[in-house]
N, C-alpha and C positions, 0 to 999 in steps of 0.2 A: 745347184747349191741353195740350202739357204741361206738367209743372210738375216740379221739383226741390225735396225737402222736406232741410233741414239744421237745425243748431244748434250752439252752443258747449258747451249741459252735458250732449254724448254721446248714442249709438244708444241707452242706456237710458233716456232723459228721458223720461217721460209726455207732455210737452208737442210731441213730433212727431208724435204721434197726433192731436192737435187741430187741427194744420194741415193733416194728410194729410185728416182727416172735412170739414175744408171746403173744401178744394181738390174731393174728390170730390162734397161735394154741388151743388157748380158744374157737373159731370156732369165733370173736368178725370180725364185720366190723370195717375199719380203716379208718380215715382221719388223713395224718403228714401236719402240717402249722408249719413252724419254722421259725426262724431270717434268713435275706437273707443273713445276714455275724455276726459273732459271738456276744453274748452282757453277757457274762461273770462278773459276780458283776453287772448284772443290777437288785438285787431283785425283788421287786414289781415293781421296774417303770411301769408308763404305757409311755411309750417315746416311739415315731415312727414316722415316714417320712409322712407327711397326705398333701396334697395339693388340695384346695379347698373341704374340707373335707371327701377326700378319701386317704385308705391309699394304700400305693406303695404295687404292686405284682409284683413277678419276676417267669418264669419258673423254674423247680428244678428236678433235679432226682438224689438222693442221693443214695450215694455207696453201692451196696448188697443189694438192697431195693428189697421185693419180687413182682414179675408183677402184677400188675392189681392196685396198690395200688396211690390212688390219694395225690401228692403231691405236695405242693404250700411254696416256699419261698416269705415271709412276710417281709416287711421294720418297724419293728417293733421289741420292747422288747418279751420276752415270755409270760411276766404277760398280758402283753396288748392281744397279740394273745390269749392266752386262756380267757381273758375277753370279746374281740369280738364274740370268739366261744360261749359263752355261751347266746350270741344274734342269731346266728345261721348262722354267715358269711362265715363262712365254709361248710355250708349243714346244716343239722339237729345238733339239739343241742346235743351235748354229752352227756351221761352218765358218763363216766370216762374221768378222764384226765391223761395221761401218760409222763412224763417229764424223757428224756436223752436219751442215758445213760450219763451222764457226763463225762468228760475227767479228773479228779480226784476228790479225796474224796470231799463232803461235811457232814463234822462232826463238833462238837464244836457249839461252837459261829458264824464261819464262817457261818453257813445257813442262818444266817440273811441276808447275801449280795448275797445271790446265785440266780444269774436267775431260775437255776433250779427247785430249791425248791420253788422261789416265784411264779413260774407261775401255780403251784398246790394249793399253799395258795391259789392266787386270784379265781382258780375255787371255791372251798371250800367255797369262802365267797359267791358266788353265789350257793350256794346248787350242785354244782356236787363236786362227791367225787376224787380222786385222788391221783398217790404213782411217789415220783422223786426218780429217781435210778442212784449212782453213784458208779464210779469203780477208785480203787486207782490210778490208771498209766492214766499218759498224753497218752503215744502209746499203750495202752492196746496190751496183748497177747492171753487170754483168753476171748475173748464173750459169748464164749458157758458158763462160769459159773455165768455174770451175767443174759443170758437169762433161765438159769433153776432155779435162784433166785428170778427173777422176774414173769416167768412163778406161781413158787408154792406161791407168793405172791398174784399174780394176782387172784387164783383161789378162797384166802380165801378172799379176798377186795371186788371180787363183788357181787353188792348189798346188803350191808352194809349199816348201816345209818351212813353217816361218821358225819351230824351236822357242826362243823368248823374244825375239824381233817383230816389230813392228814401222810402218811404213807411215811417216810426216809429211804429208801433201800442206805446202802452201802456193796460194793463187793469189796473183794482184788481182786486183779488180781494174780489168780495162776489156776493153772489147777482145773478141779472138782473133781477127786479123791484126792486133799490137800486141798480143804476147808473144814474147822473142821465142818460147819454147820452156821444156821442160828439161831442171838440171841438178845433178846430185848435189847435193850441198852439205856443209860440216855445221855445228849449230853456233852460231855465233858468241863471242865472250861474255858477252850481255845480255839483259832483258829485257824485257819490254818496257817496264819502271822503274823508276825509283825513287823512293822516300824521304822525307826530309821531317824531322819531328820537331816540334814547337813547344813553348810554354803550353802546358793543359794544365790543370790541375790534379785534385788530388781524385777525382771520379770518373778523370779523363785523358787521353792521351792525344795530342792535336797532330795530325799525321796530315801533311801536303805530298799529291802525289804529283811526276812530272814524266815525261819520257825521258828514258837512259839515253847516252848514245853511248859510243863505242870509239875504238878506231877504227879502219877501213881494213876490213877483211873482205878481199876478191872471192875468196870461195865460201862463204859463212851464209846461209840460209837470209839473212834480214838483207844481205849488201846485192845477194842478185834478187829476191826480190823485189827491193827498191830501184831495182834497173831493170824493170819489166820481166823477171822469169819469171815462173813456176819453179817452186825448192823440191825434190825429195830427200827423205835425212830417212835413213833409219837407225831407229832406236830399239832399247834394249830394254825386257821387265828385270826386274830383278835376280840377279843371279848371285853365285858369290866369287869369289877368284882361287882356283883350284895352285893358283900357283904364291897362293895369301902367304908374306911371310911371317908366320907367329907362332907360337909354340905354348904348350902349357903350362900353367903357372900351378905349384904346391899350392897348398895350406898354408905351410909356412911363408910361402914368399910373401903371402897376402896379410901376413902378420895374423894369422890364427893358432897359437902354439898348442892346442892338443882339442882339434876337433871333436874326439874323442867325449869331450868331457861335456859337449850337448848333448844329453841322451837323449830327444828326439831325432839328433841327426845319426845318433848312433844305432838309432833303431832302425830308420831308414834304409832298403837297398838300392841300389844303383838304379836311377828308371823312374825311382818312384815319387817324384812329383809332377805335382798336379798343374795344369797351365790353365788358369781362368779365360776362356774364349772370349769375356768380356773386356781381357785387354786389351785385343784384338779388334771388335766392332764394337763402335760404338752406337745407343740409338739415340735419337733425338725427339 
C-alpha cells in the first residue's frame, strides 16, 4: 500500500514521524505532504496559497523522520492536501491516508473543527480510507505509545471497505506499560472549549477561551481517555439520510405566484444552472 502521511500542526510536528514509522513498519510505502506552517481548527477547509493556479511548495525535513522518506511542505490546509493527493499530486494516488499525530486530544464535538480529522474525512469522501491519531499533551512524552496504537490499528484498517467512515485514534500520553489498552468509544457531549465574550469594541471582539467540561460519560471518548485508555470512534464524511423526511415545495408555497413571468427563468431548462466552483473553494 501506499499511504499519504499529513497533519494540521505542520511539516515540523514530531508527530509525522510516528505515523510514517508505523506506516513503514507495515512494510507500507510513504509519501508525508503537510501544511508548511501549522492550520490548527482548519477542518475541512480546502484554503491554500495558489497563485496562478498553483499551489505554494516549500522544502521540508521534519524531525526524527526515517531516511529515504519523501517529504513536501504544502502552503495549504490538510483537507485540501489530502484532496489534491487524491488526484495524485503527490505521486500515485494513495491508498490510505494517515493524519498526525496531533499535538492534543481530538474528542467531543471538538473534531468538527480539527484539521486533523478533516483531512481524513475529505480522503474518505473520495473513496480512500483513512485513521487521524491524536495524543493528549501539546509536548508529548511518550511516542512510542501512540506509535504501537497506531501500529495495531493500522494493521486491522487496511483494506477495509471504509465507504465514508473513517477511524479517531486518541492516545494519552503515558508510558506503554500504563495504558489500560485500547477502547471503542462514542464522542463525548462536549468539546474541547469554550468561549466566553467580553466588552471589545467597535474593531474588536474580546473572546477568553477556557476548557469545557461535561458530565461523566463512562463510554464517551474524553472520559476513558482521561482514565488511561486509548479511544477509537468512527466517524462519518459527509453523507445525506436516505431516509430524510422532506418533501417538495411549489412556487407557490414559496410565495412566487407566476414564475412564469421572469423571462429569464422562463427561458431557462431544467439543469440548466450554473454552480460557480468558487463557492466551493476558497483561496487565500
Amino acid at each position: 500500500m501506499h499511504i499519504l502521511v499529513t497533519n494540521d500542526d505542520g511539516i515540523s510536528s514530531p508527530g509525522l514521524a510516528v505515523l510514517v514509522r508505523a506506516a513503514l513498519d507495515r512494510g507500507h510505502t510513504v509519501t508525508v505532504a503537510a501544511p508548511a506552517e501549522e492550520y490548527s481548527g482548519a477542518s475541512s477547509s480546502l484554503s491554500g496559497e495558489e497563485i496562478d493556479g498553483r499551489i505554494a511548495l516549500v522544502p521540508a525535513d521534519p524531525p526524527h523522520m526515517p531516511e529515504g522518506v519523501e517529504c513536501v511542505g504544502v502552503r495549504a490546509a490538510p483537507a485540501l492536501i489530502a484532496f489534491l493527493a487524491s488526484y495524485g499530486a503527490f505521486g500515485p494516488r494513495p491508498d490510505m491516508v494517515l493524519s498526525g499525530v496531533n499535538l492534543g486530544a481530538n474528542t467531543g464535538k471538538a473534531t468538527l473543527h480539527s484539521g486533523t480529522v478533516g483531512a481524513v474525512l475529505t480522503a474518505a469522501s473520495h473513496g480512500i480510507p483513512g485513521i487521524a491519531v491524536s495524543i493528549t499533551s501539546g509536548a508529548p512524552q511518550h511516542w512510542e505509545t501512540a506509535l504501537l496504537v497506531t501500529r495495531f490499528a493500522l494493521e486491522r484498517w487496511e483494506g477495509r471497505a471504509c465507504h465514508e467512515w473513517i477511524l479517531n485514534l486518541n492516545v494519552p500520553d503515558v508510558a506503554p506499560e500504563r495504558l489500560r489498552g485500547l477502547r471503542p468509544a462514542r464522542l463525548a457531549s462536549f468539546g474541547a472549549v469554550q468561549a466566553q465574550i467580553g466588552r471589545g469594541d467597535e474593531k474588536h471582539i474580546a473572546v477568553t477561551y477556557s476548557a469545557e467540561t461535561g458530565p461523566e460519560e463512562p463510554d464517551s471518548d474524553h472520559h476513558l481517555l482521561t482514565h488511561g485508555w486509548a479511544t477509537a470512534t468512527l466517524l462519518r464524511a459527509p453523507v445525506d439520510d436516505p431516509h430524510q423526511d422532506l418533501r417538495t415545495v411549489t412556487p407557490a408555497e414559496l410565495g412566487i405566484a407566476d414564475p412564469a413571468a421572469d423571462d429569464a427563468a422562463a427561458a431557462a431548462s431544467p439543469g440548466s444552472v450554473t454552480v460557480d466552483a468558487a463557492t466551493v473553494m476558497r483561496w487565500t
